[in-house]
Backbone as CSV, one residue per row, in Angstrom:
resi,resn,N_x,N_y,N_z,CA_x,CA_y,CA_z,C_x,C_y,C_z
1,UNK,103.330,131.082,107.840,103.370,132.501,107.603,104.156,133.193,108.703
2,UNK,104.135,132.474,110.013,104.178,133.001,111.132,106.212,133.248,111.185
3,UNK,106.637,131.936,110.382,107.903,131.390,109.940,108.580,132.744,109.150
4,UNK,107.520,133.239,108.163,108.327,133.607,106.623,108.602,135.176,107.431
5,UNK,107.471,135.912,108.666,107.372,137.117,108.985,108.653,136.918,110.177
6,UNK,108.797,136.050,110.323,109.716,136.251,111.621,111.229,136.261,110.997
7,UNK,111.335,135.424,109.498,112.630,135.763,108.872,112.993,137.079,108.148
8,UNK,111.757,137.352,107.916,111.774,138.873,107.063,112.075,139.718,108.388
9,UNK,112.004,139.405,109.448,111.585,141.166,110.366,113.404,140.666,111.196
10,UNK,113.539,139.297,111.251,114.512,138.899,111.924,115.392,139.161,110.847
11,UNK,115.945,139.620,109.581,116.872,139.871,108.824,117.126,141.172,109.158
12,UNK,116.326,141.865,108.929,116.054,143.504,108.711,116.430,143.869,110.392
13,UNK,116.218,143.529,111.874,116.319,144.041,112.813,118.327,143.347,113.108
14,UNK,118.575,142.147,112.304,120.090,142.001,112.622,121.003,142.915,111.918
15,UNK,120.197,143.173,110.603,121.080,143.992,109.755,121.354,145.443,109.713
16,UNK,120.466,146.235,110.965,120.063,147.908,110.857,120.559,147.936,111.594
17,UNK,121.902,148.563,111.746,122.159,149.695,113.133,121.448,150.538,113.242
18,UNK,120.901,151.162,114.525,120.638,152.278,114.736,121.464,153.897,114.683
19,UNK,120.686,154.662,113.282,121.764,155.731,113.347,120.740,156.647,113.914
20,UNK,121.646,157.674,114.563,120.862,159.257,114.919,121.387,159.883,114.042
21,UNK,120.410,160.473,112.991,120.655,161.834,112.482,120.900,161.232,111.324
22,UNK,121.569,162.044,111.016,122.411,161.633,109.191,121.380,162.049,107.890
23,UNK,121.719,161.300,107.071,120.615,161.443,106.087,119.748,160.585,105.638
24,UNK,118.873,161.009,105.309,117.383,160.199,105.125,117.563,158.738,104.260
25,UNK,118.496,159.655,102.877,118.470,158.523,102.434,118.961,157.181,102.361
26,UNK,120.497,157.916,103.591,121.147,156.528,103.580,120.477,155.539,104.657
27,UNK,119.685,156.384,105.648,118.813,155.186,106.407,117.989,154.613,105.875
28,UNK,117.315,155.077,104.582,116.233,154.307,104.083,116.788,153.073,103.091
29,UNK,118.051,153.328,102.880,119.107,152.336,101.781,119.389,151.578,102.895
30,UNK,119.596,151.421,104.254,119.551,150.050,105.515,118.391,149.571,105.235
31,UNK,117.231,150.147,105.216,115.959,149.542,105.813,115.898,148.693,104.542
32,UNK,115.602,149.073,103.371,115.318,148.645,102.400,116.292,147.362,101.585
33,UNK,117.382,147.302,101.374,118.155,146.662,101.059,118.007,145.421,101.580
34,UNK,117.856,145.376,102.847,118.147,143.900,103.561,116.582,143.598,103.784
35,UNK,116.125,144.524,103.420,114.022,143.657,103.626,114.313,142.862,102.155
36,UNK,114.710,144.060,101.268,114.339,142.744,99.779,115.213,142.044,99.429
37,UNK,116.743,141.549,100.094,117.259,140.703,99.636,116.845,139.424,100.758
38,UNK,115.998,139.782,102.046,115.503,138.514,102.376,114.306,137.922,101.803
39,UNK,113.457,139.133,101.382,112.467,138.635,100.657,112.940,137.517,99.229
40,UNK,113.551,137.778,98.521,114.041,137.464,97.373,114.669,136.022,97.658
41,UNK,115.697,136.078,98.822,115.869,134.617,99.719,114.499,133.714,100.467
42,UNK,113.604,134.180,100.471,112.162,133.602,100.576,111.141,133.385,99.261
43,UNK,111.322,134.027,98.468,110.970,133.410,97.469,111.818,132.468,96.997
44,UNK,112.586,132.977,96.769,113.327,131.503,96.096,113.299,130.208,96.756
45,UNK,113.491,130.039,98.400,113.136,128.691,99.043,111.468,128.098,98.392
46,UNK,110.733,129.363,98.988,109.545,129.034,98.429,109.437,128.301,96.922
47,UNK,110.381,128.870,95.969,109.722,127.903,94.473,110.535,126.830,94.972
48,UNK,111.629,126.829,95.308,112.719,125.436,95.405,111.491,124.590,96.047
49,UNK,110.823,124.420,97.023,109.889,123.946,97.905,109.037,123.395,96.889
50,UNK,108.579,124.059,96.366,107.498,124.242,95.318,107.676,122.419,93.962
51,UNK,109.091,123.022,94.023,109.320,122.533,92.664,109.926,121.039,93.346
52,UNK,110.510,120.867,94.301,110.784,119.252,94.785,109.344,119.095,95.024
53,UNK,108.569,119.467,95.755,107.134,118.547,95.839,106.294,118.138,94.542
54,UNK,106.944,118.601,93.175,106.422,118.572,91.989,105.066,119.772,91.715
55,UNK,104.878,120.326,92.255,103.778,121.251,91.789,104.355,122.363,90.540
56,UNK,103.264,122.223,89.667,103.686,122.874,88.424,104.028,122.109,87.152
57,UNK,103.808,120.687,87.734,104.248,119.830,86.704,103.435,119.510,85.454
58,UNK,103.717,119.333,84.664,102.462,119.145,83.798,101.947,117.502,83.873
59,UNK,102.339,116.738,84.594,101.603,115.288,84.906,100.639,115.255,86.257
60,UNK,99.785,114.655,85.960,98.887,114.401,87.304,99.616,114.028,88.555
61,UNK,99.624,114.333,89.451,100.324,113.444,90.952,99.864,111.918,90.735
62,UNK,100.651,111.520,91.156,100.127,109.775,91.584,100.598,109.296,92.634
63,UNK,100.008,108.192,93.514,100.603,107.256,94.307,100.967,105.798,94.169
64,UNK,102.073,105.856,94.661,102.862,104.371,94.429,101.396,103.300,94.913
65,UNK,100.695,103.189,95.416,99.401,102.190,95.992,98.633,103.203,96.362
66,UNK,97.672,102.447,96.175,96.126,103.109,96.518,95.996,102.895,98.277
67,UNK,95.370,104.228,98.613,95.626,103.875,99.997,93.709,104.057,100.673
68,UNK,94.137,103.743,101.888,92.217,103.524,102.304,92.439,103.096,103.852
69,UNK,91.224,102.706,104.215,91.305,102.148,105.059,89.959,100.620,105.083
70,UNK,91.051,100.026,105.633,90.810,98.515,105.041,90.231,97.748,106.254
71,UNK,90.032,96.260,106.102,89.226,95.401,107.556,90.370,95.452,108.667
72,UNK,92.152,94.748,107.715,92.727,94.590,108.693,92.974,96.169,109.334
73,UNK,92.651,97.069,108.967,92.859,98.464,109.777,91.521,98.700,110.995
74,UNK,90.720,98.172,110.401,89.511,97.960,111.893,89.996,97.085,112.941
75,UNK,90.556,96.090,112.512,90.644,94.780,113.365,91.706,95.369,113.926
76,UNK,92.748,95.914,113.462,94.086,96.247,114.782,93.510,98.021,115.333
77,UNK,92.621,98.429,115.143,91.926,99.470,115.594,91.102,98.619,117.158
78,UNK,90.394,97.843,116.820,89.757,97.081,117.753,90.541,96.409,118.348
79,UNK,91.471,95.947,117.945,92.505,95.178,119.361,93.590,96.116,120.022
80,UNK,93.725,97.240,119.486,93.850,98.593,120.759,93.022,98.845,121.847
81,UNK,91.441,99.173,120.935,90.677,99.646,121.699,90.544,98.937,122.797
82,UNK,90.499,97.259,122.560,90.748,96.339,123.402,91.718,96.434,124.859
83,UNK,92.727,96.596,123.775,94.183,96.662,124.809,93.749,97.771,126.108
84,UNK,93.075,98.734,125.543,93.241,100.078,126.117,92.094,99.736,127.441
85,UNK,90.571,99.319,126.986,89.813,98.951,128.075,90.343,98.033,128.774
86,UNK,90.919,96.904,128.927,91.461,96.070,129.914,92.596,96.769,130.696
87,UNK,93.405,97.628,130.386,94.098,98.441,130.841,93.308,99.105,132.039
88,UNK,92.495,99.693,131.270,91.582,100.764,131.887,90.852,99.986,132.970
89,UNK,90.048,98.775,132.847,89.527,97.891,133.894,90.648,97.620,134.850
90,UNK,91.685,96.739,134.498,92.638,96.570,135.894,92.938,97.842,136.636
91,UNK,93.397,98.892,135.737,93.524,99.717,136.583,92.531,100.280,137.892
92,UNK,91.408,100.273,137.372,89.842,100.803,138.435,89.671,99.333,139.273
93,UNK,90.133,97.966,138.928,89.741,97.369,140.072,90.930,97.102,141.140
94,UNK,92.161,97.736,140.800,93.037,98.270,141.825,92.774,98.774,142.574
95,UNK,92.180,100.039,142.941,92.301,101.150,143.667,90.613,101.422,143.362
């Protein structure tokens, strides 16, 4: 969000000169113009976004494999944890 407000306010503050005086309406035709043609350039990324990740599709999502977590994912979990305490021991009987 933090992204979409900083392109909207960052369009609109490159695109406004500052006028003194003049008329109302042609300052309000700066302000306005370049807020909604960035907006309009943010929506549209937004569906483009939208529409490569497939949302809106009328098929269920799927994954190529079923994913989880499995024994061999404990066992190389535990021979880190491993790695990491012997680490941790040599180091403390150094110093």
């Amino acid at each position: 969000m933090k992204k979409v407000l900083y392109i909207l306010f960052g369009c609109i503050a490159v695109s406004l000169p500052r006028f003194g005086g003049g008329k109302a309406g042609a300052i309000l035709e700066y302000r306005i113009v370049p807020m909604m043609i960035c907006s309009v350039k943010i929506g549209e990324e937004l569906s483009q976004a939208a529409l490569t990740r497939g949302l809106g599709g009328p098929v269920k999502r799927t994954n190529i494999c079923k994913l989880g977590f499995h024994v061999q994912d404990i066992l190389f979990l535990l021979i880190c944890l491993g790695a990491f305490a012997a680490q941790i021991y040599v180091l403390a009987t150094r110093g």
